[in-house]
N, C-alpha and C positions, 0 to 999 in steps of 0.2 A: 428571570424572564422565562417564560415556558410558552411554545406554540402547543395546544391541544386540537386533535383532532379525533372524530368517533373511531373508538377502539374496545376491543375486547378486554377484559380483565389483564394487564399485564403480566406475563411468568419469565420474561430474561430479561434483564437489565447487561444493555449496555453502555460503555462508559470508555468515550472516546475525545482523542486531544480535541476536536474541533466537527463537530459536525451541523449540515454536508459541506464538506473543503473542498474548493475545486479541483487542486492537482489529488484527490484522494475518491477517483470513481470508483475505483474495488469495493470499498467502502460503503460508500453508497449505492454499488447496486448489489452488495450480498444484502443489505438492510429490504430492499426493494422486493428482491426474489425472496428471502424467507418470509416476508409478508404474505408475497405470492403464493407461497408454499403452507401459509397457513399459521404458521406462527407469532406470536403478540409478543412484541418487544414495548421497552419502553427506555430510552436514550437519554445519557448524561453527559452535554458536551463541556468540557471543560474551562473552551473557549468560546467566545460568539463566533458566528457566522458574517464574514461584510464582503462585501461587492459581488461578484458575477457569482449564477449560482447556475446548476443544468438543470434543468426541465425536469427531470426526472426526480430532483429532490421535491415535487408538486407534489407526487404520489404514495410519500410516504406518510403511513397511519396512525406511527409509534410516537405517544406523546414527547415532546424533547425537553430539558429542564436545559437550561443554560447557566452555569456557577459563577456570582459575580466577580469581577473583576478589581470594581474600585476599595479602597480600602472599607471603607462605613459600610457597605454592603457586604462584602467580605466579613469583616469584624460579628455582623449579627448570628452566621454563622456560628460562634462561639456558644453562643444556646444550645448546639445540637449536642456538644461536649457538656456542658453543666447537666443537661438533663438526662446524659449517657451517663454522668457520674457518680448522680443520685440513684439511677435506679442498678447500678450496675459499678461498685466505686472498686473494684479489686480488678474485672476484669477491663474497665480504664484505664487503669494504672501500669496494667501491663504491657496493654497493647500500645501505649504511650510510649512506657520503659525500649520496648521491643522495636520498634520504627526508629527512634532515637539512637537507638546501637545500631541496626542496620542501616537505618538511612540517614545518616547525618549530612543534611547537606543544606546550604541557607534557605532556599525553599520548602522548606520539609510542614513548617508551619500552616504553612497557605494549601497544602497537598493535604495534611490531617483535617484541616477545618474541612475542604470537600471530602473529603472519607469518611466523618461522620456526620454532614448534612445527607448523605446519598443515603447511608445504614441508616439513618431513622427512616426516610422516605422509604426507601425499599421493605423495609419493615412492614412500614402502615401500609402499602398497597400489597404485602403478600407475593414478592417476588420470589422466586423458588431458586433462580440461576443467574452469573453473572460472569460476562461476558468483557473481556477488555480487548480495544486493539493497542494495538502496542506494547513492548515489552519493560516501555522506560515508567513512565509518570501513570498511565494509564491501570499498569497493572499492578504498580505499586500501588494506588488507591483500591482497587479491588482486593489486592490482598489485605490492607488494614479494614477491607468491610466486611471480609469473611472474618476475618481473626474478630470482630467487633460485634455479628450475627451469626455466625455458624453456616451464615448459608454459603453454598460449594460456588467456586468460581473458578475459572479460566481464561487464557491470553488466545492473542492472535500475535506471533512475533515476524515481524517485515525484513528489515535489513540494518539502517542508522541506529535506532533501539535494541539490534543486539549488541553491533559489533563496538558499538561507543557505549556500552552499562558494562560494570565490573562484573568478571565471572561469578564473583560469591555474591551477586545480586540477584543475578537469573536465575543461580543454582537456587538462593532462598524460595524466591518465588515460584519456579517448576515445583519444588517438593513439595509446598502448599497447594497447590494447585490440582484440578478435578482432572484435568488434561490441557494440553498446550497442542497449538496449533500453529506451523510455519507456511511459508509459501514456497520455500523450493529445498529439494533435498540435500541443497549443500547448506543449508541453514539447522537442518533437521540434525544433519551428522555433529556441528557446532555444537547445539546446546545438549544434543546429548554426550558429549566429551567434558563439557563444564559441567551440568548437573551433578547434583550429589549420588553416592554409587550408594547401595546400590540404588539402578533408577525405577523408580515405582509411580512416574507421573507418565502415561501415554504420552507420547508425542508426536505428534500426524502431521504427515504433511499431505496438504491440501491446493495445490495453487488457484490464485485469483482466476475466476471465471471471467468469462467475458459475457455480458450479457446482448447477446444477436440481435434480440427484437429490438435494441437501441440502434442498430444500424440497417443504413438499405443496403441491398443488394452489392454484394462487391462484384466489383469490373478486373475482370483478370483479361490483359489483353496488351498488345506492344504499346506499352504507355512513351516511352522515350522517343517513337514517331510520331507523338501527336503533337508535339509543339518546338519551336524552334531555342527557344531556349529552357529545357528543361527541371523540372523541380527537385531540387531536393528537399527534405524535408525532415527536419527533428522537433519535437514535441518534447520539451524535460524542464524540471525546474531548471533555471540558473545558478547551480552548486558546484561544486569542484569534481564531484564524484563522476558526472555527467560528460567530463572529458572534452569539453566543447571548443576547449583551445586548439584542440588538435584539425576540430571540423574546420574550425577557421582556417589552418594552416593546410589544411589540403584545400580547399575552396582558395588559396593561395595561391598553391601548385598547379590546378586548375585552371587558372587564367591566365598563368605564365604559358599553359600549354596551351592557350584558345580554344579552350572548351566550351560550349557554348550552358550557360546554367543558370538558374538562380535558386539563391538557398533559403527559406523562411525559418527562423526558429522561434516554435513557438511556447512562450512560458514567461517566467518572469522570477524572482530571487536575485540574490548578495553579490552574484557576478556581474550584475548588467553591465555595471561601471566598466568596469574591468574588461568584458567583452565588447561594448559599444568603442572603448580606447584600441584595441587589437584590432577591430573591423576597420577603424581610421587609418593606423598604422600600417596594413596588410593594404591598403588603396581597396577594399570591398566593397566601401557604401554601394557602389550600381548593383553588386550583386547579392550583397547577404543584409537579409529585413531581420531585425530585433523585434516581432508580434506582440511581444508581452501576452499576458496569461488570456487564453480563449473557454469561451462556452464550449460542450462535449459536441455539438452542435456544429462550431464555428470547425472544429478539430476537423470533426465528418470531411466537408468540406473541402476542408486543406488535402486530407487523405485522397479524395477523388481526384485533386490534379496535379499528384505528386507522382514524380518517376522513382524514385526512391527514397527510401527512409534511410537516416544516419541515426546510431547512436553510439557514440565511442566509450564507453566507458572506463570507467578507471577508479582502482583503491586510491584513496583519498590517503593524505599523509598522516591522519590521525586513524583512517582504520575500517571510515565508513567506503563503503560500496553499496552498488543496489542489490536486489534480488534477480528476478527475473522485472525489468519495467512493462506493464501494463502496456504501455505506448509501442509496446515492438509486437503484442497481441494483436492490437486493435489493427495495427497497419498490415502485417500479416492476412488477417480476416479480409482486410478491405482493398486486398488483392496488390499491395503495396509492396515489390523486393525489397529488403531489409539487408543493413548491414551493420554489424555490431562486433564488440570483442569477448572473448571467451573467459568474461568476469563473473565470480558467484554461480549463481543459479542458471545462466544465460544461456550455456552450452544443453542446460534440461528443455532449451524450446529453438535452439538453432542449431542445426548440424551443418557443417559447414561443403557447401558445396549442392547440397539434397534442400532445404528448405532456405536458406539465406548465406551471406558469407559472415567468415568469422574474421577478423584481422587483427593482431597483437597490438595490444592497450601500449600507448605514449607512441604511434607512429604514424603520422599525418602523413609519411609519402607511401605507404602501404593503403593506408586509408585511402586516398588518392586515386591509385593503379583498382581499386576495388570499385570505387564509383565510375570511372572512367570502363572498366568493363561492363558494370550493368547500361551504361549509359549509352553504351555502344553494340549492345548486344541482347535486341529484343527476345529473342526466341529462347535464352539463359532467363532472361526476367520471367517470360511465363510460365515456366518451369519448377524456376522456384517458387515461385508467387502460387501457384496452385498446390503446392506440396504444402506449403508454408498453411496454408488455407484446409487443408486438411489433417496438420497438425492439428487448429485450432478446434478444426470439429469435433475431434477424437479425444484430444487430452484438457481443453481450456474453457470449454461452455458453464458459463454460471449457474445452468441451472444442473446439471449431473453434479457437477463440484461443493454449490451451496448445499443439495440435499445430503451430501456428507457430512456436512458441517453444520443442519438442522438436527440430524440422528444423534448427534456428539452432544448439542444443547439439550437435546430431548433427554439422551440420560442425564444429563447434571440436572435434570429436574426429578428422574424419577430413581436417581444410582445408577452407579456403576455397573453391576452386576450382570449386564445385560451386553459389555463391552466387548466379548469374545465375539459377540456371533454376527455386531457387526461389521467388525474387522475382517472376519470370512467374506463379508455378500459385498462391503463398499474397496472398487479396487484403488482407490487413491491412498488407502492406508499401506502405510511403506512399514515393513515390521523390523525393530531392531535389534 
């Protein structure tokens, strides 16, 4: 399935698990702004797209290929291998050979068939550069398109795709790779301790912009005297990483202490069960909503009549944690005090006490004494809430950020060779 829209010649291909995903704005609006910015992509989502979609995915120019799903559609696929074979039977064989030692894994099948549908496509339109997000499945398939066309490609790597893929995977794929791209620089220092030594694949860290013109005007101003029961407010998938039992558990303490509050969470995933059972147990139903997944739109919203943001985070038992979450930006920006834990990247956008607070991960009654003082202490909220808001100005806007990361695509189209001297003029580049 492909949506086409009028576009220029395309020169990057990219090729991502799902796009545009709702919980995945970054995504969608670096695609949005480097449009803006002049650049002609052309997008390979791996998955379809189904239900709520933001507004902003309207705007985009870049034709999208959507890779089937079902088996019979899937299966025809296998043409793009026969006729890679004929014209090219030695370097098939290899790259075949080569993914099979590196990636052995039951899916590997269904990942080669998209990695050589996309290399013939990209082929026939003249693609010069290729772009992956992700460092698991996404970048795997760019590396068997480079090794399959020669042409130069690159990752974007998040957080669950680093810390869940084997070192000797990433390491593979950094050393094939034109340059790698992280979001925060406790991710940065990661993959270059895994990479192979010595290391010869740039490694940038860039974090997710935030794109302003998607939001109005933030309200920085004593929000916890505007209403009698006050909002709290978290926006995250429902995953384990997200720490959301702990929100519960202080929203617990909360009521024991006759607080007055209510809490919205908004999103959706594998915990609901599990959360909607805790909210029962804990007696919360009056005070804590389950929203399930919202428009960027609906988010807004919520953002304007929330007294503060929660996000607790926490390393997950197998390894994942987040980066820096997007959702602690946005609320930041829209004049929202925030409170979070000093997990990953989180400390590179909250300093505790100066722009939001920080509270140690797995402790609901710390969490607790944190809301309970923004909650009760307007003039601490505008404080931080305006610091927090000019963090965002300075270090998080989408469009200084993506034009880092248009420069970086720009050389994979035209070499390398030109990578010193933007390293000098763009300061998001962190040297290692």
């Amino acid at each position: 399935m492909e949506r086409e829209k009028l576009h220029s010649a395309p020169t990057v291909a990219y090729i991502t698990k799902c796009f545009p995903r709702l919980s995945e704005t970054f995504i969608l609006h670096e695609v949005v702004e480097l449009e803006r910015q002049g650049m002609s992509l052309r997008i390979f989502s791996l998955l379809p797209t189904t239900g709520k979609m933001h507004q902003a995915a309207q705007t985009v120019q870049a034709q999208i290929t959507y890779m089937p799903q079902n088996f019979l559609p899937k299966l025809r696929l296998f043409g793009a291998v026969i006729r890679r074979f004929m014209s090219a039977p030695r370097t098939t064989l290899v790259v075949l050979m080569t993914a099979i030692w590196h990636f052995h894994h039951i899916a590997l099948f269904k990942h080669l068939l998209s990695a050589f549908a996309i290399a013939e496509q990209i082929e026939r339109e003249g693609i010069s550069h290729i772009h992956a997000h992700y460092a698991n499945v996404p970048a795997t398939i760019a590396l068997i398109v480079h090794r399959l066309t020669g042409i130069p490609y690159s990752f974007t790597a998040h957080a669950k795709d680093i810390y869940l893929s084997k070192p000797s995977h990433l390491a593979y794929k950094i050393a094939h790779a034109r340059f790698v791209v992280t979001c925060t620089a406790y991710n940065q220092e990661y993959l270059t301790r895994v990479a192979t030594k010595p290391l010869s694949t740039p490694i940038h860290r860039i974090y997710h912009g935030l794109n302003l013109r998607a939001f109005p005007a933030p309200m920085i101003a004593e929000r916890t005297l505007a209403n009698d029961a006050p909002l709290i407010l978290t926006v995250a998938r429902l995953v384990d990483k997200k720490g959301l039992p702990y929100l519960l558990e202080a929203c617990h303490l909360l009521k024991t202490r006759d607080v007055a509050f209510n809490c919205h969470i908004i999103g959706d995933g594998p915990m609901r069960a599990k959360l909607e059972q805790r909210i029962q147990e804990l007696e919360l139903s009056d005070r804590v909503t389950l929203s399930g997944a919202q428009t960027h739109e609906r988010v807004i919203e919520e953002y304007q009549q929330a007294s503060v943001k929660v996000l607790p985070c926490v390393v997950s038992d197998n390894g994942d944690r987040d980066g820096i979450p997007n959702v602690l930006v946005e609320a930041m920006y829209m004049g929202v005090p925030v409170i979070s834990t000093p997990i990953s990247g989180i400390p590179e956008l909250l300093h505790d006490g100066e722009n939001g607070l920080l509270v140690a991960p797995h402790n609901a009654p710390a969490l607790a004494e944190a809301i309970i003082l923004l909650l009760h202490d307007a003039s601490l909220c505008t404080r931080l809430a305006t610091a927090a808001r000019q963090t965002v100005l300075e270090r998080f806007s989408t469009e200084q950020n993506v034009q880092t990361l248009k420069h970086l695509l720009m050389m994979g189209e035209i070499g390398i060779s030109s990578l010193a001297s933007v390293e000098r003029d763009e300061h998001e580049h962190v040297s290692l």
